[in-house]
N, C-alpha and C positions, 0 to 999 in steps of 0.2 A: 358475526363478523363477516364481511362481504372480503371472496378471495381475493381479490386485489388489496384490498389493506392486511392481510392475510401472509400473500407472498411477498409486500414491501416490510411486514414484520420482520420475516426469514432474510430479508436482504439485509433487513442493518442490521441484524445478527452476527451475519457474515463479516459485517462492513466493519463492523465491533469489534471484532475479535480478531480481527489483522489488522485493525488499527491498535487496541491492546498489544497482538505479540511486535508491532514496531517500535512503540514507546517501549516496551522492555527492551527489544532489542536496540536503540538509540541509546537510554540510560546506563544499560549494561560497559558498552562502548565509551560512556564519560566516568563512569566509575571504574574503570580500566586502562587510565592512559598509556599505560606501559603496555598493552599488551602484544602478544607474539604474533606473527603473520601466522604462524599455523595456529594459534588460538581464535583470531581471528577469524580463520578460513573454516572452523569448526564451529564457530559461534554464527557466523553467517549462514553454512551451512543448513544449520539446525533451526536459524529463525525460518529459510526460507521453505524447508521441508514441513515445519510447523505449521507456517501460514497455508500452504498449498494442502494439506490432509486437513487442516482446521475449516477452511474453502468449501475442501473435496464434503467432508460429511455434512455442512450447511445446505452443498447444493443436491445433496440427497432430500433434503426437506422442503426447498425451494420451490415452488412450480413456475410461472412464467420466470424466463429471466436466467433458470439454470443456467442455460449453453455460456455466456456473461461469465459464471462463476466456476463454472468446469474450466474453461478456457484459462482464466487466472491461475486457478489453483493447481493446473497441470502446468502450468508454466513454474509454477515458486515449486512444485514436487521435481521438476526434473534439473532446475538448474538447483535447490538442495541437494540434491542425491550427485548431481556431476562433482559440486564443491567436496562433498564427503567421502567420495571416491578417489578424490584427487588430491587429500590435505596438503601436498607437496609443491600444489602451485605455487607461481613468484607472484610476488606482490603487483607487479602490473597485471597480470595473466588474470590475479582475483580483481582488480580495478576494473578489467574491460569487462569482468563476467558481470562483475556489481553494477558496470554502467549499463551493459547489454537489458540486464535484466531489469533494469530503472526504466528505460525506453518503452521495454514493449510492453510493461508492467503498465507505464502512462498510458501508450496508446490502448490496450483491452480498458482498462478504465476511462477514456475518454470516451470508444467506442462504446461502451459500458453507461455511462450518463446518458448516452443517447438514447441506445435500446430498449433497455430497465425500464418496467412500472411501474418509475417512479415519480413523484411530484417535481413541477419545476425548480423549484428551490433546490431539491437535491442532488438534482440532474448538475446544477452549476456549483456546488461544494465538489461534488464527485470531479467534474471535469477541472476544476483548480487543483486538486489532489493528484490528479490522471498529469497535468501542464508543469505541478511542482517534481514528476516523478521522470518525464520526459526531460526538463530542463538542467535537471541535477544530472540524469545520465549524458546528455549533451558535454556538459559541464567537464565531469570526467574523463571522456575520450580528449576535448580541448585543450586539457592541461592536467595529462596525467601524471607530470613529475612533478608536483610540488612539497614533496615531501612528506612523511609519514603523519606528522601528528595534522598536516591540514587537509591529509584520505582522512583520517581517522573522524577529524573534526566535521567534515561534510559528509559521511556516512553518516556519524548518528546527528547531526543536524536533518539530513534528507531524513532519516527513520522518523527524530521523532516531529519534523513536521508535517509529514505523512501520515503517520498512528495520529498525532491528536484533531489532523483533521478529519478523518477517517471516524472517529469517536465523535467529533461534534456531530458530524454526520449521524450516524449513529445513534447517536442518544437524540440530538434535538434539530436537526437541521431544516425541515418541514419548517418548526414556530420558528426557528431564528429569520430563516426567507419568506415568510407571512407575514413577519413584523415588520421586516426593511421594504416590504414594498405595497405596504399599507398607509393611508392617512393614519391618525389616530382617532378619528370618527369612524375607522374599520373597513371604508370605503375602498376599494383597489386604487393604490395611483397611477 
């Protein structure tokens, strides 16, 4: 196995398993319509702390491409650890942190699709993933009083369109973007 296919293994490893803990964390969120702002801010908390140690130990095994995933994942370790230090925030307080950390979550992964050595196809999964994760936090700061259950509904809407693009990525987004931009005599179009 040549290191470059090698370390784009270890990347959708990574790219897997925080797209995994966001589909839990989206689903958790629809199978919980009632739930409490501090339950909430404990469940957020914990996805976020999860994703950024789940990151941190990928980009232990990672080589090209680390700094990408250090940077992500010391970003979801620190705004987890500020959420669970603070379960007492108000509900906008955890809105802006959710939005904040949507934003610059998009931008390390848009910046992220660039840098990575990774194939073009994934480069542009990634950077739609990085565009849906900036435009939701946008979204957020824009119209932060809409009432609880339509935070609730666009959190885990943003989660799990995140996770499962993240997972296509992941599992197959190289042959999904070799297909779309192929003839079917196999030729590049």
């Amino acid at each position: 196995m040549n290191p470059l296919s090698h370390t784009t293994t270890r990347l959708r490893w990574a790219i897997g398993i925080n797209g995994a803990l966001s589909v839990a964390f989206g689903a958790m969120i629809l199978a919980w319509p009632g739930i409490s702002l501090y339950a909430l801010t404990i469940v957020f908390g914990a996805y976020a702390l999860a994703s950024g140690v789940a990151g941190l130990v990928n980009a232990s095994r990672v080589g090209e491409g680390r700094g990408w995933t250090v940077l992500s994942s010391v970003l979801g370790v620190g705004v987890g650890m500020a959420v669970l230090l603070w379960p007492s925030i108000s509900a906008l307080g955890l809105l802006y942190v959710i939005a904040a950390y949507a934003i610059a979550f998009g931008v390390i992964t848009v910046g992220g699709a660039f840098w990575l050595p990774i194939a073009p196809g994934d480069s542009v999964l990634l950077s739609l993933s990085g565009l849906v994760s900036i435009l939701f936090g946008v979204v957020m700061f824009v119209k932060p009083g809409d009432g609880a259950l339509v935070l609730l509904a666009l959190i885990a809407a943003f989660s799990l369109v995140k996770g499962i693009t993240e997972l296509v990525l992941a599992i197959a987004g190289a042959r999904i973007m070799k297909r779309g931009f192929t003839t079917p005599t196999g030729a590049a179009a």
